[in-house]
N, C-alpha and C positions, 0 to 999 in steps of 0.2 A: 639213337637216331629215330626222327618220327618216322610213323609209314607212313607212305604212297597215298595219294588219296587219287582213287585210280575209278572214280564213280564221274559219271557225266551225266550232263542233261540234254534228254531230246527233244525237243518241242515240249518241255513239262513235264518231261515225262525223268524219272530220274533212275538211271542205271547204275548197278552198284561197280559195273566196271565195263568199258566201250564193245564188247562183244557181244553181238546178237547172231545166231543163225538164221544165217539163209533160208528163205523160204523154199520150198521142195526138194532141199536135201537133206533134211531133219527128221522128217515126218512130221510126229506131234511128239516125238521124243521117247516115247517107248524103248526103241531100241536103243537108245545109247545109256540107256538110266540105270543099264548093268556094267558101264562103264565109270561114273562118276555121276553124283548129286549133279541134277540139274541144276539146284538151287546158285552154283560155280557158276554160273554162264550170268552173263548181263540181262539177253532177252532173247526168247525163242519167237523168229516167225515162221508160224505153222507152215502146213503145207496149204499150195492153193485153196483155196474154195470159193464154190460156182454154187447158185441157186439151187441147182440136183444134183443128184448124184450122178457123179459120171464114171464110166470105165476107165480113160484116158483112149491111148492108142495102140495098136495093133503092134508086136515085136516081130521082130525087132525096135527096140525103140530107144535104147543107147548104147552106143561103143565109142573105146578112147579114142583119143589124139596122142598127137609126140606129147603134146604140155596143156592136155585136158581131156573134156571129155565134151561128144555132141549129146543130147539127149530131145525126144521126141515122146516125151511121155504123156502129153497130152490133158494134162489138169487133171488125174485119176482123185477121186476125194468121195467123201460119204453126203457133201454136201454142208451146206452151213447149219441147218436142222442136228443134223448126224452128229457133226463137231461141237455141237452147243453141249447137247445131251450124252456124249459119250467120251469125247475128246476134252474138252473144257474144265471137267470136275476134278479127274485125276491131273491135271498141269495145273490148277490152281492149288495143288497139294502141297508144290513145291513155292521157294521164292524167289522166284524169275518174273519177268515182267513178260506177258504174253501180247504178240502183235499177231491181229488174226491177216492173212493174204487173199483178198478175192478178186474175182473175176467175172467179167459179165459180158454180155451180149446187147443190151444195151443202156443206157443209162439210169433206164427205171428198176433196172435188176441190180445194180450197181447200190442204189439206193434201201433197196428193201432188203438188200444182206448188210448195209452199213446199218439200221434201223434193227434189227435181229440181233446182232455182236454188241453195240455201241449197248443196246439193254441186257444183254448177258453177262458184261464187268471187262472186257479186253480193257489193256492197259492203251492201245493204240488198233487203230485198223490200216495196213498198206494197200495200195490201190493198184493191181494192177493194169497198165492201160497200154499195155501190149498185146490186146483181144481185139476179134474183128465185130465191126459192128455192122450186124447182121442189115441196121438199115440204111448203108451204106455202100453197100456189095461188098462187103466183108472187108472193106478198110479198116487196117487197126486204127484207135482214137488215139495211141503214143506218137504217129507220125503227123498230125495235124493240128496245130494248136489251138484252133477253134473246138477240135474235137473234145481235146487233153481238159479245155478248159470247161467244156457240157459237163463232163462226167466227174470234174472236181467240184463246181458248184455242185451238183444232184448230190455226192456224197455229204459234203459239208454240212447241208442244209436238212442232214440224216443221220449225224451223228455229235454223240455228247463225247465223247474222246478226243484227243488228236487226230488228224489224217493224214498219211503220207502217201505222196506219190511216187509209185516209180516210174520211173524213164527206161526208156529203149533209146539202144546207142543204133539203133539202125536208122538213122533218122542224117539227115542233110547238116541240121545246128541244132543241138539239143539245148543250147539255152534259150530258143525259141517257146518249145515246148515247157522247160524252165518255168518261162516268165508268167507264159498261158496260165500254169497251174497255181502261181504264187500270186498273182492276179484273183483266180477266181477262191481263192479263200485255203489252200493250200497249207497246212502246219510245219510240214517236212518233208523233204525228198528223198528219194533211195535212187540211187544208182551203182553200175550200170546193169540192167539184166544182162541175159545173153543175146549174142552175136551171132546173126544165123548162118550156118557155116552147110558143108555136106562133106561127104565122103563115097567114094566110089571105091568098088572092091573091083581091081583092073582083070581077074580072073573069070570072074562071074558078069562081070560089065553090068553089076547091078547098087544102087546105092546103098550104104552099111544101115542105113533108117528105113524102114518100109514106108516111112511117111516123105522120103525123100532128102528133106533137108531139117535141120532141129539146130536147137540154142546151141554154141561153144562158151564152155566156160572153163575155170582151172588157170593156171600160171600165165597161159601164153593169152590172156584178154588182160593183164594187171596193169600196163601200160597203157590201154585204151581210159580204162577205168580211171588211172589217176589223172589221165591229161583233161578226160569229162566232169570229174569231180572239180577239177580246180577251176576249168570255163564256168560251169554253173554258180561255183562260191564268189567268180565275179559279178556273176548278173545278177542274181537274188540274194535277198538277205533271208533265207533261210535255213534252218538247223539240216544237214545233211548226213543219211548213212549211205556210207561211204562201201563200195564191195564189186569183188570182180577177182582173183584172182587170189586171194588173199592166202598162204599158206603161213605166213611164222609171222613174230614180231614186224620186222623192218617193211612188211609188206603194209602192213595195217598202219604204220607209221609216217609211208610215202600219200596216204589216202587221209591222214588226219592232216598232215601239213599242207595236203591241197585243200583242204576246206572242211573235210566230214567231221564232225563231231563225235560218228562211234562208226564200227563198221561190222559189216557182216562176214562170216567164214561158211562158205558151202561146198564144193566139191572136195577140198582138202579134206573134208572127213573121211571120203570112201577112201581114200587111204589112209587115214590119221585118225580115230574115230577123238586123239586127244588134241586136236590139232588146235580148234577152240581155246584151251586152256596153254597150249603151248605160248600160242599168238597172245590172250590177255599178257601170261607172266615177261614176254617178249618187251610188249609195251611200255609195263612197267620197269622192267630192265634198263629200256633207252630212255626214258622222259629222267627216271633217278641219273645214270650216268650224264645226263645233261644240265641238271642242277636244279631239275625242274621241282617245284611243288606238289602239281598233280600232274596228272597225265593229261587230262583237258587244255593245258598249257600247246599241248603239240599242233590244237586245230590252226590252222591260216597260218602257220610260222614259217613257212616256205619263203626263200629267200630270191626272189628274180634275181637274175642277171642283169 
């Protein structure tokens, strides 16, 4: 029997199999590399990174849910400097394809870390645009699509890689924001981030986050995630990764047949630090039991009603 051919393309970019980590659940991969070769994984997105170095936020600043977890951690990172010269050398050790994640404050910062990365060899840059812009009164640029769309052309026109954008599901129509970004020169999407959620401890009558309220991600967003993925694979024609809840196989399989092309696994690690390698061999498990050729078969096969 031939094997699997369980490698996909993302905007160009070619993965030797559809799973990427989640950006800020990973690190930069340190810690799980006493688990298994990274070199297994399709593609690592680092943790955030912002112009400086930042602490993040004050803790508390994550606790679970019934079916995830909130976190408020605040972009903690050494900075895109720090990551070039200390983080970069050792993950280009391995062969994973590396997606650096930043974030900025406003478009021109956006610009000068895609400009930084893009010359240091990332295989891709993700864009985060769930950040507020400071000269805006701190509106994030993911809720407005004039915004989504500043901060995708400033990257674009600042980088020799791919660009992907990610999207926030906290938004009214996210194929609004969609369109904005695939308009202004946009490679690929990532969706969904997290859902801002809170939690209150009814004893203490004080919120479980010290920053109040923080992302929900983990099982109970995997629904949200595939119904946004599928809206967006209808507006744009562009390559999507697909993530939001994703713990096994059939999870990452409801997210490729709405549109993604590959997809990301993040909080399932803190419990599963194998869960990555579970969900690829998952993959491939269903696309063979279905008769498939490769696993890239699975994207847009969702069947309406």
């Amino acid at each position: 029997m031939e094997k699997m051919d369980i490698s996909v393309d993302l905007a160009g970019v070619t993965l030797k199999n559809p799973v990427v980590m989640a950006s800020g659940t990973f690190g930069f991969g340190r810690e799980f590399r006493q688990f298994y070769d990274l070199s297994e994984l399709g593609g690592i997105c680092v943790k955030g990174l912002t112009l400086h170095p930042r602490e993040g936020n004050p803790p508390p600043r994550i606790a679970e849910t019934p079916m995830g977890i909130l976190n408020s951690v605040g972009l903690q990172n050494p900075g895109v400097d720090g990551f070039i010269a200390h983080e970069l050398p050792w993950l280009r050790e391995h062969d994973v394809k590396i997606i650096a994640n930043i974030s900025g404050n406003t478009p021109e910062e956006y610009g000068i870390m895609c400009e930084k990365l893009s010359r240091a060899g990332v295989d891709m840059i993700e864009v985060n645009i769930s950040c507020p812009n400071v000269k805006a009164g701190g509106l994030q640029y993911g809720v407005v699509p004039e915004m989504a769309a500043q901060v995708t052309e400033e990257v674009r026109g600042h980088s020799d890689v791919p660009v992907m954008v990610k999207l926030s599901p906290n938004v009214t129509d996210i194929t609004a924001i969609a369109r904005a970004a695939a308009e202004a020169g946009a490679d690929a999407l990532s969706l969904i981030n997290t859902i801002r959620g809170m939690r209150i401890d009814v004893r203490t009558r004080r919120p479980v986050l010290k920053m109040n309220t923080g992302g929900l991600s983990g099982p109970a967003v995997l629904p949200v995630a595939v119904r946004m993925v599928w809206e967006v694979a209808q507006a744009v024609d562009l390559p999507i990764l697909g993530m939001g809840g994703v713990s096994k196989g059939e999870d990452a399989a409801q997210l490729m047949l709405a549109g993604a092309s590959a997809v990301a696994v993040g909080t399932a690690c803190f419990a599963d630090p194998y869960a990555p390698l579970k969900v690829r061999d998952g993959l491939e498990k269903i696309a063979a039991e279905q008769g498939l050729a490769r696993v890239s078969e699975l994207t847009g096969g969702v069947k309406p009603w």
